[in-house]
Every structure is written in structure tokens, then in C-alpha cells.
C-alpha positions as CSV (number, residue, x, y, z in Angstrom):
1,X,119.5,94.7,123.3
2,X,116.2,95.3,125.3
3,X,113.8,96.8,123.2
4,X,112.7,100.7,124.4
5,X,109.1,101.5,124.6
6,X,107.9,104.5,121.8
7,X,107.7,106.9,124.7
8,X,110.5,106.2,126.5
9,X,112.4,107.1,123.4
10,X,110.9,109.9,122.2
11,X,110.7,111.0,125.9
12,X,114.3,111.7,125.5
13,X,114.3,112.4,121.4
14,X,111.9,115.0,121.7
15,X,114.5,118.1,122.0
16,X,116.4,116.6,118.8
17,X,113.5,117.1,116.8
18,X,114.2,120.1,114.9
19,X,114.0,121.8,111.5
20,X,116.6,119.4,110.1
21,X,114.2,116.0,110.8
22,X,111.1,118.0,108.9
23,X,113.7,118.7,105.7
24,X,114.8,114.6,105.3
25,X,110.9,114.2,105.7
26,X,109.2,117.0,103.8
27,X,108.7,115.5,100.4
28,X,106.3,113.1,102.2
29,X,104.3,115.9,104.2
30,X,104.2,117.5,100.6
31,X,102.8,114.4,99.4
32,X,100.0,114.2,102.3
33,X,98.8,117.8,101.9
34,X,98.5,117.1,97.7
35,X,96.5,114.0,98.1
36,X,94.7,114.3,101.0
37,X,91.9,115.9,99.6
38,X,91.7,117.7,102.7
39,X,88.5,120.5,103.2
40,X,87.4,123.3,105.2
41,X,85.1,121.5,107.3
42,X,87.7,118.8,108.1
43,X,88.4,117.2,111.5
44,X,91.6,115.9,111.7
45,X,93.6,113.2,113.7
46,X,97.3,113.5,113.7
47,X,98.3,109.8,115.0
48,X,102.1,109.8,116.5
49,X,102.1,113.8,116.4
50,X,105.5,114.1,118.0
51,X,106.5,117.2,117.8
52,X,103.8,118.9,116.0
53,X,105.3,119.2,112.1
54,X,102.1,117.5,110.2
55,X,99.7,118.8,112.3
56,X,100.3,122.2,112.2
57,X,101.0,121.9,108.6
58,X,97.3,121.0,108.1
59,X,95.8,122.7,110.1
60,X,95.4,125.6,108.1
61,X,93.7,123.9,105.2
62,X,91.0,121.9,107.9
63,X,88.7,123.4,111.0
64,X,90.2,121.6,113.7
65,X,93.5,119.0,114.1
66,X,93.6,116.8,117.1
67,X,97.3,115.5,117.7
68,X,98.0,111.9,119.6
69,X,101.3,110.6,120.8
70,X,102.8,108.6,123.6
71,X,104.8,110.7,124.4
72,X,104.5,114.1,126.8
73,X,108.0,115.3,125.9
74,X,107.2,115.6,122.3
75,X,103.5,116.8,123.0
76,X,105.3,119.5,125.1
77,X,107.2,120.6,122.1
78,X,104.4,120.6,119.7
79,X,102.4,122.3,122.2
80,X,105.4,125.2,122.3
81,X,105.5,125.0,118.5
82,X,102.0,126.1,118.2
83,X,101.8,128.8,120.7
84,X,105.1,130.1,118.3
85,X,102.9,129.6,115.3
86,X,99.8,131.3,116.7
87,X,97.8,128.6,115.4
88,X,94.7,128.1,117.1
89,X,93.0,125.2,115.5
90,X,95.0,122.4,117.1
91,X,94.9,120.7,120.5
92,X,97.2,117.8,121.7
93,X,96.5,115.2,123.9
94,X,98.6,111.9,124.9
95,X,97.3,108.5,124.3
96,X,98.7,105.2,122.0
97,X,97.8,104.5,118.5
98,X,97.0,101.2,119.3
99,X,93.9,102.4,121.6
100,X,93.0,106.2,120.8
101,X,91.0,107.5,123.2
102,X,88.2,109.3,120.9
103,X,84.7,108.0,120.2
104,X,83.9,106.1,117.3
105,X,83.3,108.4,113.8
106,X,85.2,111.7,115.4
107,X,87.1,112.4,112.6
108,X,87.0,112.9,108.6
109,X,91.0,112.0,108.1
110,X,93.8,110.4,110.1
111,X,96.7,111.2,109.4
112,X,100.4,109.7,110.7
113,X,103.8,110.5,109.4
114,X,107.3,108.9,109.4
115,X,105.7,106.9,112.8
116,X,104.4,103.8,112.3
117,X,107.3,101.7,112.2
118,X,107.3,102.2,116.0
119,X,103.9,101.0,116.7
120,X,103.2,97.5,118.3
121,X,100.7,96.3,116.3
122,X,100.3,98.2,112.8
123,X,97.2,96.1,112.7
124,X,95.8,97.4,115.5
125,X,96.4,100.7,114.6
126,X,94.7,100.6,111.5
127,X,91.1,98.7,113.4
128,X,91.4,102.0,115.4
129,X,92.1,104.6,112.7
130,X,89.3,102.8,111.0
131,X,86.9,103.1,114.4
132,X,87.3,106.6,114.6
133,X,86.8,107.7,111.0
134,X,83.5,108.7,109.7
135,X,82.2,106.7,107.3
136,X,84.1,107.7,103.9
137,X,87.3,108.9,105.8
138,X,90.4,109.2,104.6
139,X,93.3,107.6,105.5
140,X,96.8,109.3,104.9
141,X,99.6,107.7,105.9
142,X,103.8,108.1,105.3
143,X,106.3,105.8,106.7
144,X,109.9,104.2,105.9
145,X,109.5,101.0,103.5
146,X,111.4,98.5,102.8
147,X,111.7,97.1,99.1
148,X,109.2,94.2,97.9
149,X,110.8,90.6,97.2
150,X,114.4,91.7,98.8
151,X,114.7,89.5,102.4
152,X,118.7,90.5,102.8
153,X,117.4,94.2,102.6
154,X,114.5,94.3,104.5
155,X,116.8,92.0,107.1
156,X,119.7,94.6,107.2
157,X,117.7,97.6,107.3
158,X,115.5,96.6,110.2
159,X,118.2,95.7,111.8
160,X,120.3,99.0,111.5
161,X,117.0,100.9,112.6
162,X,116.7,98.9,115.6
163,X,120.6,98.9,117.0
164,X,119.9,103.1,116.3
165,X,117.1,102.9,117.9
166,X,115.2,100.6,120.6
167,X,112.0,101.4,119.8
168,X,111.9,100.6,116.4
169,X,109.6,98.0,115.6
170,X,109.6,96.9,111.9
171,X,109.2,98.9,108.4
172,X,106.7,97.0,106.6
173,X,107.2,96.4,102.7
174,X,104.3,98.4,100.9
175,X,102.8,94.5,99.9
176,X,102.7,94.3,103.8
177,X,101.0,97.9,104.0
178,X,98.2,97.1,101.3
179,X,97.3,93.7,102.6
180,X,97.1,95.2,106.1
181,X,94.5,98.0,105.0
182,X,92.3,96.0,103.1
183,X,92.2,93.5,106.0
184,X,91.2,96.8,108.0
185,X,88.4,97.6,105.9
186,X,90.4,100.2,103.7
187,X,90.3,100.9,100.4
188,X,94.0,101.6,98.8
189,X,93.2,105.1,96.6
190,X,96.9,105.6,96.2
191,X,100.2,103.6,97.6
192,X,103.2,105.0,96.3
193,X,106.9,103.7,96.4
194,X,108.5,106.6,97.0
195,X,112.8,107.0,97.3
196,X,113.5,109.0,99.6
197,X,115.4,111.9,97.7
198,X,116.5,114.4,100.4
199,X,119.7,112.7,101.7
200,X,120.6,112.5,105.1
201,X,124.0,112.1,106.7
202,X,124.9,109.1,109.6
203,X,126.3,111.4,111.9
204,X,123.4,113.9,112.4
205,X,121.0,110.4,112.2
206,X,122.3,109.0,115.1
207,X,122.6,112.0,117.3
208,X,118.8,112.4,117.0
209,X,118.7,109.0,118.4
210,X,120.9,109.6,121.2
211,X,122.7,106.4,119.9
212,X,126.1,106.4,121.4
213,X,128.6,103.7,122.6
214,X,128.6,100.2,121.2
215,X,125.3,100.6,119.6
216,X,126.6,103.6,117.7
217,X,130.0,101.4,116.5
218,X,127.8,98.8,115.3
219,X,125.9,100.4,112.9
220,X,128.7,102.2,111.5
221,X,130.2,98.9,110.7
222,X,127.0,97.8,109.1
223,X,126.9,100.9,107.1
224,X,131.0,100.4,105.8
225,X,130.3,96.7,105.2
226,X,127.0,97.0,103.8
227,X,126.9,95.0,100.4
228,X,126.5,96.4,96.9
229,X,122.9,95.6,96.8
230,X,122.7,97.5,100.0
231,X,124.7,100.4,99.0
232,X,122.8,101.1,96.1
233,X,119.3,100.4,97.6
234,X,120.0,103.1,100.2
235,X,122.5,105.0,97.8
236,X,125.4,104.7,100.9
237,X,128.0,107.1,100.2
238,X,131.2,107.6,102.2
239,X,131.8,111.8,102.2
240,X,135.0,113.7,102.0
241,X,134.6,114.7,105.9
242,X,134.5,111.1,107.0
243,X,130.9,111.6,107.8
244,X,128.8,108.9,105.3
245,X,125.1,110.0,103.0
246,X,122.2,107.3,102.6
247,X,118.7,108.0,102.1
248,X,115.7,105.4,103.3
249,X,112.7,104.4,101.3
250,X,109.3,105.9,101.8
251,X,105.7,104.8,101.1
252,X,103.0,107.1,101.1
253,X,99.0,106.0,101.4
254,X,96.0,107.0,100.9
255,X,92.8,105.4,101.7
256,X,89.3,105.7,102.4
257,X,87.1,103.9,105.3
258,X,84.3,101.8,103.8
């Protein structure tokens, strides 16, 4: 299967991304707000916006949030989302995580939710998060995990993420995420392992996708075979309706810029 470019997914996700995505994510915006140690006087960088959720919850607590995606379909919605809102403070702008198109030290946190798995080079993103920051800036980062020490599991999972959808690129084990950040120039305040407890359900996952066809058949047939180590990982449960309830991992981060 040829691999789909970040914005030629979301181009076409960006409609499906509605109050039902921010509840099987909340707990991990919740997380960022708590330990962000976000102020007043705060400039903020929302890195793979999408459609707006993280950065509009911020903005209220900061003076301004600047949010960055690939992708104009979802900038359109967060753009609509905030004119809803009435908030003021924010302002969108399309560009790629890999090579943000701000000026070095233009912000005092970056912040990027449930995203990074789709990036190119998590590397790269974190040189440029790192560029941008002030000196002292914080870091705050949420994304899909996989387990430490577990090769069948990280295999599997990768692998149903990227049938679902083409523009997956890899979820990186939180070993992988604190080696990357130190090599960044980050120091790792806080890295928690997080379970995921708000469930989702397979059906409603893959219609935010747009997975259909083959692509959809095959990872229902990795969800019904998936082993017991799997199952329970994930907790995989078949429901009464035929439809089936797992739950992904999370890691949350927070760091600060040398």
C-alpha cells in the first residue's frame, strides 16, 4: 500500500473530526493544560493543529496561540471553530512540522497533540520545536505509544495504524521519545505512560479514516485474530452489536529547551 502524505489525509479527514475524536483524546489535553505550566504572557505554537481542539483550549490561559498544520482542510475547520468560539487570540497558518516557518525564539511553548506519529522525521521536528523556543521553553507533547521491550506489539500495532491509515508513520515507544529529546537538546521534566482509558469502538475508528474496502477487511481480521498479549495490551473486546472496543496507549511529555 503506497504510503499517503499527512495532508493528503487529513485533506480528506478533516470533516470527520468532530466532538467524538476530542472525547477518545481528552484525558491527554487534560494532561497538557495541568502540566504545562502555561502563563499569561505565553506565546504558543500548536504544531499539527488540525482542527483546532488544543489550541483553542489554551488559548484562554496564554496571550496568543499560533496553530501549524499541513493541511488547509483542517486549518479551515479550526479557522470555523474559532469564529464559533469567539476566540480571538489564535491565528492559523499552514506549514510542516519538519520546517516551521517562524523565526528562531518566537515562542515560550510548543505544543502537539495525538500528531506526531504522522511526522517524517520525529527528529526533525523536535531540532525545530527546539529552534523556535525561547530559551527555557517548554515542550508539551501527547501522542499514541507503543509499549517498551514488546517487538510483536509495537509490530502489530504499527501495522494496523498504517493499513487504517496511509499516512501513519510510526508510534515511537516512550524509550524512543526520551532518547530523541535529549538528543534535541531537551530536558525530560515529565514522560508519562499513560493507558488510554476512554475506549473507542473499530467502527467509528475507521470511518474517521475513510478506511473502506480491502484495507478496512484487513484490519478487522487483525483485530479478531489478534493474540492474547495483544488483546489485553489494547484491552480488545468484541461487543454485543458486532461492533469491537480497544483503547491505544498514550505518552505524554513535557520538557524544557536548554
Amino acid at each position: 500500500m503506497p504510503r499517503r502524505t499527512p495532508q493528503e489525509q487529513f485533506d480528506k479527514q478533516a470533516t470527520h473530526y468532530d466532538g467524538q475524536w476530542n472525547t477518545w483524546t481528552e484525558e491527554s489535553l487534560k494532561w497538557l493544560v495541568q502540566h504545562g505550566r502555561l502563563a499569561p504572557t505565553d506565546r504558543v505554537l500548536d504544531v499539527a493543529t488540525g482542527t483546532g481542539f488544543t489550541a483553542l483550549a489554551v488559548a484562554p490561559l496564554v496571550a496568543s496561540v499560533t496553530g501549524l498544520d499541513v493541511s488547509s482542510g483542517m486549518l479551515n475547520e479550526a479557522s470555523r471553530r474559532a469564529a464559533e468560539t469567539g476566540v480571538a487570540n489564535v491565528d492559523f497558518q499552514q506549514g510542516s512540522a519538519e520546517a516551521m516557518p517562524f523565526p528562531d525564539a518566537s515562542f515560550d511553548a510548543v505544543t502537539c497533540r495525538i500528531a506526531a506519529h504522522h511526522f517524517d522525521s520525529v527528529p526533525a521536528f523536535l531540532a525545530e520545536s527546539a529552534r523556535v523556543l525561547a530559551p527555557g521553553g517548554r515542550l508539551l507533547i501527547a501522542d499514541t505509544t507503543v509499549p517498551n521491550d514488546a517487538p510483536e506489539i509495537d509490530e502489530w500495532q504499527n501495522r494496523v495504524e498504517l493499513i487504517r491509515d496511509p499516512s501513519h508513520h510510526r508510534n515511537y515507544r516512550p524509550s524512543e521519545w526520551t532518547r530523541n529529546l535529549q538528543q534535541a537538546g531537551f530536558v525530560v521534566e515529565e514522560l508519562d505512560f499513560m493507558g488510554g482509558f476512554v475506549p473507542m469502538t473499530l467502527n467509528a475508528w475507521l470511518h474517521k479514516a475513510g478506511c473502506t474496502g480491502e484495507a478496512e477487511q484487513t484490519v478487522r481480521d487483525m483485530f479478531a485474530r489478534a493474540n492474547a498479549a495483544i488483546r489485553e495490551t489494547f484491552a480488545i473486546q468484541p461487543m454485543p452489536d458486532g461492533d469491537t472496543r480497544f483503547r491505544w496507549l498514550r505518552v505524554v511529555v513535557a520538557a524544557q529547551r536548554k
